[in-house]
C-alpha positions in Angstrom: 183.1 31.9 13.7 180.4 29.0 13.6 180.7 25.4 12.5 179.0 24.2 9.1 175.9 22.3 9.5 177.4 19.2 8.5 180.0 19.8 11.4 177.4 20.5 13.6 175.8 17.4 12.8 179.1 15.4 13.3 178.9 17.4 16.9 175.4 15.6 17.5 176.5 12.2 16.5 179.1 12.3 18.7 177.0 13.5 21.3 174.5 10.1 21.0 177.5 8.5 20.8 179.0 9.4 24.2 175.4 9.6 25.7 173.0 7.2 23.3 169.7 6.9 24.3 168.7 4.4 27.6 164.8 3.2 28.1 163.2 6.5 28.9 166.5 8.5 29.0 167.0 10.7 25.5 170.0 10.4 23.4 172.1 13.6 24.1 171.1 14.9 20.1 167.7 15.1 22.0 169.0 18.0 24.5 170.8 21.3 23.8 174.4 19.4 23.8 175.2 20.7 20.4 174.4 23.7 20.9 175.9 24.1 24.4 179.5 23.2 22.4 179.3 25.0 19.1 178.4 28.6 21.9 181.4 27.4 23.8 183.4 27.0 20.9 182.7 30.6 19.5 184.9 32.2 22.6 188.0 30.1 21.5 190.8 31.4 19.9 190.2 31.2 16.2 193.1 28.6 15.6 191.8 26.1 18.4 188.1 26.8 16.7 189.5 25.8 13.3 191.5 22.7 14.3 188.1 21.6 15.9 186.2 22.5 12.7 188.6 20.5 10.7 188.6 17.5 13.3 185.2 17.0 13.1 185.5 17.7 8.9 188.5 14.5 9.3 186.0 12.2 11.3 182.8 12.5 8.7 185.2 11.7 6.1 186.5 8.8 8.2 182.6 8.0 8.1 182.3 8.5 4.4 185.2 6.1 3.8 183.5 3.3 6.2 180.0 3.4 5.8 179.6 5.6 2.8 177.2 7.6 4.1 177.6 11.0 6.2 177.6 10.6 9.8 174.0 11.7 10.7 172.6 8.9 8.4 174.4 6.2 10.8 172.8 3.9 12.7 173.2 3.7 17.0 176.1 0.9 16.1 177.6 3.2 13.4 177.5 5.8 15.7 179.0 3.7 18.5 182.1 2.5 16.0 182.9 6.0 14.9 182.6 7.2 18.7 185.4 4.2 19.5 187.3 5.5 16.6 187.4 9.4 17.5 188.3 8.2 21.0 191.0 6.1 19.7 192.6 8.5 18.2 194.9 11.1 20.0 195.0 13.7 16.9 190.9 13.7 16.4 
């Protein structure tokens, strides 16, 4: 089990958006968050790792159908708004 790289890259959006960057303090994509999940993930049960896999499939088409553009081509504000969205949302 492993994410796509296009999930993966949803994962590292998310990150920055949670933890942007601050002055001299780097965005989380800058550290191993993304990795540290996707290892975590692999020892979950297969259906929790494919309701997460298909999450983060829902939110970069949420992306698409605001911005029209994948998430990891979003600005810090684009980031922010799909951040507030995913947190919005109980089901994501």
């Amino acid at each position: 089990m492993s994410f796509t790289e296009q999930q993966y890259l949803v994962i590292k959006a998310l990150a920055d958006g949670v933890c942007p960057a601050s002055g001299a303090i780097p965005p989380a994509s800058a550290l191993p968050v993304a990795d540290m999940f996707a290892s975590i993930a692999q020892t979950w049960a297969p259906a929790v790792f494919q309701t997460t896999a298909n999450a983060l499939d829902i939110i970069n088409n949420i992306t698409l159908s605001i911005f029209g553009q994948p998430i990891q081509n979003l600005d810090q504000s684009g980031i922010a708004t799909i951040t507030a969205v995913v947190s919005s949302n109980n089901d994501l």
